[in-house]
ZAPA-936140 format. One record per atom (N, C-alpha, C): chain; atom name; x, y negated, z negated. Coordinates in nm, 4 decimals, always signed. Layout:
BEGIN
  chain  name         u         v         w
      A    CA         X         Y         Z
...
***
This chain:
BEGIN
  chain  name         u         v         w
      A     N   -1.1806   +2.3739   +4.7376
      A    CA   -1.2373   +2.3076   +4.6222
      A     C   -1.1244   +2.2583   +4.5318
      A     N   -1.1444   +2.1275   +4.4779
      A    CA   -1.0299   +2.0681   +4.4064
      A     C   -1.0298   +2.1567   +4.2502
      A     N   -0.8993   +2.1896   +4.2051
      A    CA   -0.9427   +2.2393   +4.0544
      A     C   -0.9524   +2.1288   +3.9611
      A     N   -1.0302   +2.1116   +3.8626
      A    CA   -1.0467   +1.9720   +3.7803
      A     C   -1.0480   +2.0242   +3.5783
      A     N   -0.9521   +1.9635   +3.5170
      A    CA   -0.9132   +1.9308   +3.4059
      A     C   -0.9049   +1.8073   +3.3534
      A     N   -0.9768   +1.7904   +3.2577
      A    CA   -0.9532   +1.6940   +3.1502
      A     C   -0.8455   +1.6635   +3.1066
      A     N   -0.8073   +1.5280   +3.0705
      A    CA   -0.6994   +1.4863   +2.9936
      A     C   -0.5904   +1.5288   +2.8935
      A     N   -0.6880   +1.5968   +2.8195
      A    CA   -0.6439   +1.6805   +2.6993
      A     C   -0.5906   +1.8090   +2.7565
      A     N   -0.6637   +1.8473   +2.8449
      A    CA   -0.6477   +1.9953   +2.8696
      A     C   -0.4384   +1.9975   +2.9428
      A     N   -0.4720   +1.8845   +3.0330
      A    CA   -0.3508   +1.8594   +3.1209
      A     C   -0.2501   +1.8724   +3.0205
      A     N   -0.2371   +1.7886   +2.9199
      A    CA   -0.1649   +1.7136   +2.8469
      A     C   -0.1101   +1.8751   +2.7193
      A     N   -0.2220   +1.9590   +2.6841
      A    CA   -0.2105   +2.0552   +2.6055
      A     C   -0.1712   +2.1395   +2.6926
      A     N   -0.1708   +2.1764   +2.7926
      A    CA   -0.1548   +2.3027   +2.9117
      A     C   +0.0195   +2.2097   +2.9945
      A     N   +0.0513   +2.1271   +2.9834
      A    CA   +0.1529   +2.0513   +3.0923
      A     C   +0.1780   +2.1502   +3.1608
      A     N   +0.3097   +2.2541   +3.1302
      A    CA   +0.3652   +2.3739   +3.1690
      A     C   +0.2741   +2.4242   +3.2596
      A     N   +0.2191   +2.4667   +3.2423
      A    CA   +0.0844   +2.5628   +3.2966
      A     C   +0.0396   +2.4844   +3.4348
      A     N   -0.0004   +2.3376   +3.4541
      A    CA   -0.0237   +2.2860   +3.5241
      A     C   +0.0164   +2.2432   +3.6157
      A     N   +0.1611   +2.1882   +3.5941
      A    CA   +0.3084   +2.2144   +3.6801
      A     C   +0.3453   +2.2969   +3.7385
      A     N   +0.2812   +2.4325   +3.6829
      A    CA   +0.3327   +2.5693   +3.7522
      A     C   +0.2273   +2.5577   +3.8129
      A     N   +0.0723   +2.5741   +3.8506
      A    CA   +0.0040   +2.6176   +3.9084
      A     C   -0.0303   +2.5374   +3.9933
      A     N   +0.0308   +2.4182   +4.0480
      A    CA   +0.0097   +2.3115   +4.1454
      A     C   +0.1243   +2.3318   +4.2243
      A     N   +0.2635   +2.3891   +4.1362
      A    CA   +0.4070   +2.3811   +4.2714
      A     C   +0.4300   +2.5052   +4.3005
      A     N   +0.3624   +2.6013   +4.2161
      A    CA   +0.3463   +2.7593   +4.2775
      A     C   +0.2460   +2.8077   +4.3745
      A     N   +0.1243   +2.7385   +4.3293
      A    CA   -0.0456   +2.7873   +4.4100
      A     C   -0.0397   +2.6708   +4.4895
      A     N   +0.0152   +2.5601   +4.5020
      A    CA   +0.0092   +2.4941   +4.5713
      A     C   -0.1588   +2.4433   +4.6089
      A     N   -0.1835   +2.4089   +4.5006
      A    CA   -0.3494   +2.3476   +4.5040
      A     C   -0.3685   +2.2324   +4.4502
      A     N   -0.3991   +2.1238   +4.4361
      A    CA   -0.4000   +2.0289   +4.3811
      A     C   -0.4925   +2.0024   +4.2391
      A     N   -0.4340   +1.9546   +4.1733
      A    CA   -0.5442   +1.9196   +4.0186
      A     C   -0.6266   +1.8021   +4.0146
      A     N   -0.7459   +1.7848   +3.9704
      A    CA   -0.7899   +1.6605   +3.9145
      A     C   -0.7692   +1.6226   +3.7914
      A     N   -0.6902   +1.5445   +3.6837
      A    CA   -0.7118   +1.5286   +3.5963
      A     C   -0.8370   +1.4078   +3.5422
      A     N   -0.9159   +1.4413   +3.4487
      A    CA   -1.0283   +1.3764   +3.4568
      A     C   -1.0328   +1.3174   +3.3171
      A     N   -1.0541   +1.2165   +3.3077
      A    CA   -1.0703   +1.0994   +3.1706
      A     C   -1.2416   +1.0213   +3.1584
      A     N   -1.2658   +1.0967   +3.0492
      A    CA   -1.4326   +1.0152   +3.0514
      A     C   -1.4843   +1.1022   +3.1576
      A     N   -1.4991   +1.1744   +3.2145
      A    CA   -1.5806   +1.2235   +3.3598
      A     C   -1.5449   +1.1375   +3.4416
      A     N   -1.4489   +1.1396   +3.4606
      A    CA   -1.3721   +1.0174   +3.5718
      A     C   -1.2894   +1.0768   +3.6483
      A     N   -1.2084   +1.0778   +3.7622
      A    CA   -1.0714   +1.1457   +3.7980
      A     C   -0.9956   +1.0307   +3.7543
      A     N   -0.8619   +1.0738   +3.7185
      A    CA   -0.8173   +0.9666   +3.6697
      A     C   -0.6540   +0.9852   +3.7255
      A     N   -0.6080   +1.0936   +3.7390
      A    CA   -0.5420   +1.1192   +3.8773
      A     C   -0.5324   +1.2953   +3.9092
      A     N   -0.4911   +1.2849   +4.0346
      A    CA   -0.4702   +1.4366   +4.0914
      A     C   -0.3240   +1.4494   +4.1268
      A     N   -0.2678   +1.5660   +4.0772
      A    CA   -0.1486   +1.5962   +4.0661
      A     C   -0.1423   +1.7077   +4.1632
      A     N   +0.0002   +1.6804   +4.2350
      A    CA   -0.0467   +1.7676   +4.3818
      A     C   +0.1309   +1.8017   +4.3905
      A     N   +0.1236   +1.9309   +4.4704
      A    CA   +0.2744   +1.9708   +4.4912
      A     C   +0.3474   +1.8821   +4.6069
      A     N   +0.4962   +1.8968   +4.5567
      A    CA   +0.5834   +1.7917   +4.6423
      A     C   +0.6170   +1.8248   +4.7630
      A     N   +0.5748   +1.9016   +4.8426
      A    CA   +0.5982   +1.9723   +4.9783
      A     C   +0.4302   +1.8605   +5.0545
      A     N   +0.3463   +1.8627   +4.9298
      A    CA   +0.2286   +1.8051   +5.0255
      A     C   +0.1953   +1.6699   +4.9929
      A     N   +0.2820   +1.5939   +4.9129
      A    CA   +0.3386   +1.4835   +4.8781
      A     C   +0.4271   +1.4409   +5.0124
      A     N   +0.5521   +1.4868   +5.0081
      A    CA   +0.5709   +1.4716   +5.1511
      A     C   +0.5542   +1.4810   +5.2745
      A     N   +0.4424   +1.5756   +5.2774
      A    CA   +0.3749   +1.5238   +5.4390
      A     C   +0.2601   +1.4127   +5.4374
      A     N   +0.2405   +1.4244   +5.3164
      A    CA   +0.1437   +1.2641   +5.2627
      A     C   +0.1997   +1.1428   +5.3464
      A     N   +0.3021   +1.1507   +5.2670
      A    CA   +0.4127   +1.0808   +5.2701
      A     C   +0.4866   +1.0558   +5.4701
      A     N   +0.4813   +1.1235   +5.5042
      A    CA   +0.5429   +1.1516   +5.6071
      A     C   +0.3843   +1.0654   +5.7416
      A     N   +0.3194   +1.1630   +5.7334
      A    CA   +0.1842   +1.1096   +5.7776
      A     C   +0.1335   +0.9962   +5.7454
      A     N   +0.1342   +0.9111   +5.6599
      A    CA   +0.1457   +0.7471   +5.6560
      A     C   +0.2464   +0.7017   +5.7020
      A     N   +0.4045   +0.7297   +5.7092
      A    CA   +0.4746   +0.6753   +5.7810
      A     C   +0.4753   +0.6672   +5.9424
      A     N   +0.4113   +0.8144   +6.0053
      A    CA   +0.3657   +0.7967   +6.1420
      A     C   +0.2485   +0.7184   +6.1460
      A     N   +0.1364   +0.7067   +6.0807
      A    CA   +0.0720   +0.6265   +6.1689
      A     C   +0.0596   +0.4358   +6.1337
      A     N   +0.1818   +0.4167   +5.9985
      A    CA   +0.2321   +0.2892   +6.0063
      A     C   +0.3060   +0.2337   +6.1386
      A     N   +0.3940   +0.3407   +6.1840
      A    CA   +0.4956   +0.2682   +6.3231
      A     C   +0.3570   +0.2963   +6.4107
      A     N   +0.2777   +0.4292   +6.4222
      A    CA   +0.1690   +0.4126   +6.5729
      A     C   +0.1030   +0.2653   +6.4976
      A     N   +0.0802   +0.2139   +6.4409
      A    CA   +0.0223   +0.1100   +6.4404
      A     C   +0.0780   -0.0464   +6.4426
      A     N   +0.2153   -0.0058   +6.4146
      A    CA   +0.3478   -0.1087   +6.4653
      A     C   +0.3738   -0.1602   +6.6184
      A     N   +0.3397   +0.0039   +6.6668
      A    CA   +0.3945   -0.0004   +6.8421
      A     C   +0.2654   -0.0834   +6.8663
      A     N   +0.1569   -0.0340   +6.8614
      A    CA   +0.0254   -0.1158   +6.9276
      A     C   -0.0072   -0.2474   +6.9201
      A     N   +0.0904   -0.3299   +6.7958
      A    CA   +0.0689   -0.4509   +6.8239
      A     C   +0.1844   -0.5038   +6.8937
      A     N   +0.3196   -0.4334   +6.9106
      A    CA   +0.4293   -0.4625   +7.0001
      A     C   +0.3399   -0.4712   +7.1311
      A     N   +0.3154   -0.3903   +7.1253
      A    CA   +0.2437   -0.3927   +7.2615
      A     C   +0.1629   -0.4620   +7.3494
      A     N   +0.0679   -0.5048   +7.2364
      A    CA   -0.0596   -0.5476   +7.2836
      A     C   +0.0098   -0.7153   +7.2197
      A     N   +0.1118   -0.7455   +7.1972
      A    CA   +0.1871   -0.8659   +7.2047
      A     C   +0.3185   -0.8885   +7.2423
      A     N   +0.3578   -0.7884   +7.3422
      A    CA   +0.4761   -0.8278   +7.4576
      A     C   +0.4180   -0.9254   +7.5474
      A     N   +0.5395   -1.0308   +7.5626
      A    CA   +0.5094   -1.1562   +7.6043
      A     C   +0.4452   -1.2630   +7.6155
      A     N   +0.3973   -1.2188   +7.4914
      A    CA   +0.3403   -1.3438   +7.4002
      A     C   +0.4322   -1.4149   +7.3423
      A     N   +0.3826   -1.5535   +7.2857
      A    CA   +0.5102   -1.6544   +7.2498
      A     C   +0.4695   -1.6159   +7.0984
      A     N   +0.5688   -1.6094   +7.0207
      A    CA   +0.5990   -1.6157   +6.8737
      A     C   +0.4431   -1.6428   +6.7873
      A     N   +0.3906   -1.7688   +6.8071
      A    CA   +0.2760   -1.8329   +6.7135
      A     C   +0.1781   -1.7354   +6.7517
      A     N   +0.1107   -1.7019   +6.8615
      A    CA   +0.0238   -1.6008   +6.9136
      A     C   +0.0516   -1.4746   +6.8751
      A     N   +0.1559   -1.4008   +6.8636
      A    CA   +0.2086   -1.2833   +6.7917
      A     C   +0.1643   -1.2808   +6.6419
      A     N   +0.1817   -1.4161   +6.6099
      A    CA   +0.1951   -1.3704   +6.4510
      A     C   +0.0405   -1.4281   +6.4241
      A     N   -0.0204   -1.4789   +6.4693
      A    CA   -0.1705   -1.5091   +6.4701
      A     C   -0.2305   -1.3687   +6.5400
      A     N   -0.2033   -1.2516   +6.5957
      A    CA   -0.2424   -1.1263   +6.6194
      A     C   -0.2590   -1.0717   +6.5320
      A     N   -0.1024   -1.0655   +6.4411
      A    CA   -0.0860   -0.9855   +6.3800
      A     C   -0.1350   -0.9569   +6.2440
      A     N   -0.1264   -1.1421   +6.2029
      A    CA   -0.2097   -1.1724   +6.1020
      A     C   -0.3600   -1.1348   +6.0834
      A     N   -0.4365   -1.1366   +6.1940
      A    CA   -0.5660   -1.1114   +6.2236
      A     C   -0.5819   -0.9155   +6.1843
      A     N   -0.5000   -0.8934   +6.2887
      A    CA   -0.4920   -0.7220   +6.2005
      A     C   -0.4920   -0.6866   +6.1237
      A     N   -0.4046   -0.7344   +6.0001
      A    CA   -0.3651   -0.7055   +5.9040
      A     C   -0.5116   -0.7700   +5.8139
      A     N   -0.5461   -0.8358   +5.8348
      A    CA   -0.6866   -0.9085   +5.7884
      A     C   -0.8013   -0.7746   +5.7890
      A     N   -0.8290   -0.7458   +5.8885
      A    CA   -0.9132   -0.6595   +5.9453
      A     C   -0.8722   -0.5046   +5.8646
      A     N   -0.7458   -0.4855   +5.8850
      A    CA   -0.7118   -0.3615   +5.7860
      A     C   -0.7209   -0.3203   +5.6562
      A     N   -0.7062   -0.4736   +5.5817
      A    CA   -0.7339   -0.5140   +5.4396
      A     C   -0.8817   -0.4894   +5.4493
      A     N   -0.9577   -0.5640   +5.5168
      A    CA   -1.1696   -0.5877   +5.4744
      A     C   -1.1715   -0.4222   +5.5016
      A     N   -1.1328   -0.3225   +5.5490
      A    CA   -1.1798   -0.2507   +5.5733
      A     C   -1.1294   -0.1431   +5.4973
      A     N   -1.0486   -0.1466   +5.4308
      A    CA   -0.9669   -0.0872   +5.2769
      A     C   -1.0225   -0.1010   +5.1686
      A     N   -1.0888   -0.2386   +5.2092
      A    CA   -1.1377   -0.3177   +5.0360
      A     C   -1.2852   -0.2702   +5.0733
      A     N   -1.3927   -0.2719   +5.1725
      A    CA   -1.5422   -0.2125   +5.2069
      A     C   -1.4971   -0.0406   +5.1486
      A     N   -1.4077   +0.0328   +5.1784
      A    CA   -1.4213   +0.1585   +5.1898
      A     C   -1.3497   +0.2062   +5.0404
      A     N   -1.3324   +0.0974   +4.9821
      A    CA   -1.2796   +0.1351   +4.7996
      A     C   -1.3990   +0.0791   +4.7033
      A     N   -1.4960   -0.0029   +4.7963
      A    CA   -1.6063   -0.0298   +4.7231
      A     C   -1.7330   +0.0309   +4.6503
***
């Protein structure tokens, strides 16, 4: 379960919150209006964040190497373009 704090609370507690996200290693919601407005998370799970988007940016690098070896240049980049199309509508449907 995510722990969740208000704005104020974050902001009056800082110390407190800093410690109990890079010690307990749990992540915070900070919440504005009944909103999340961001979640503050320890830097060990920041970097596998971090790390885990970078693997599946190249697995998704290799697959169009791939699936466009020996193709001529204009066809490559008309692939690739098309992907990247498809990755966007489906970023922008799933933030909707």
């Amino acid at each position: 379960m995510l722990n969740k704090m208000t704005a104020k609370e974050a902001r009056d507690n800082f110390t407190d919150l800093i410690g109990s996200v890079y010690y307990g290693k749990k992540p915070v919601a900070v919440e504005r209006k009944g909103r999340i407005f961001a979640i503050v998370i320890n830097p060990d799970e920041y970097q596998n964040l971090k790390r885990a988007a970078m693997a599946r940016f190249f697995e998704i690098v290799d697959d169009i190497q791939k699936s466009n070896k020996g193709k001529n240049a204009a066809k490559a980049l008309k692939d690739v373009t098309l992907e990247v199309e498809q990755i966007r509508n489906k970023r922008y449907a799933e933030s909707g």
